[in-house]
C-alpha positions in Angstrom: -20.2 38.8 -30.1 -18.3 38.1 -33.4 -18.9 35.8 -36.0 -16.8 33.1 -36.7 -15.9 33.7 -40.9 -15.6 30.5 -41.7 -18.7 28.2 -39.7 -20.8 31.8 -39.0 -20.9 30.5 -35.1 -21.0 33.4 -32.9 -17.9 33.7 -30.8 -17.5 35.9 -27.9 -14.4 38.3 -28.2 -13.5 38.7 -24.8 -12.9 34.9 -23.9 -11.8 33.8 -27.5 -8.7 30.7 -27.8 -8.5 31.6 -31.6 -8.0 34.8 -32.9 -6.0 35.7 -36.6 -5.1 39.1 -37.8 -5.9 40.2 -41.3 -5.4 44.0 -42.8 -5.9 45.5 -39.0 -9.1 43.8 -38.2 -8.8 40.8 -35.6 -10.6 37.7 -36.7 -12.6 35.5 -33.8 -13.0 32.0 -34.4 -14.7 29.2 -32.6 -12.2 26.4 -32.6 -8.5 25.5 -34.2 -9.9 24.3 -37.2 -11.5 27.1 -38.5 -8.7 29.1 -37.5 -6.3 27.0 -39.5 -8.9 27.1 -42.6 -9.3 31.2 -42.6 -5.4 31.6 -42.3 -4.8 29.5 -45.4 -6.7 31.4 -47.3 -8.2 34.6 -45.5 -9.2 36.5 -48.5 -12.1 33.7 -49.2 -13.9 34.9 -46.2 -12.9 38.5 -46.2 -16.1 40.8 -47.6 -15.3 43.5 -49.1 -17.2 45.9 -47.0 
């Protein structure tokens, strides 16, 4: 399971609608929305880990 960046929901990679690509690493998220929220601005919910 991934988390979601934006809500924290845990999404499940395999069967995921909304992905987003960021520096290499695939972003899962749970619905449109939040998709459309980390993609304006992706480096708000990007750790630095």
């Amino acid at each position: 399971m991934a988390k979601d960046p934006n809500c924290n929901m845990n999404v499940e990679e395999k069967t995921a609608e909304y992905k987003s690509e960021h520096m290499g690493k695939t972003y899962y998220f749970c619905c449109q929305s939040c998709k459309a929220t980390f993609d304006k601005s992706p480096m708000k919910y990007v750790s630095s880990h």
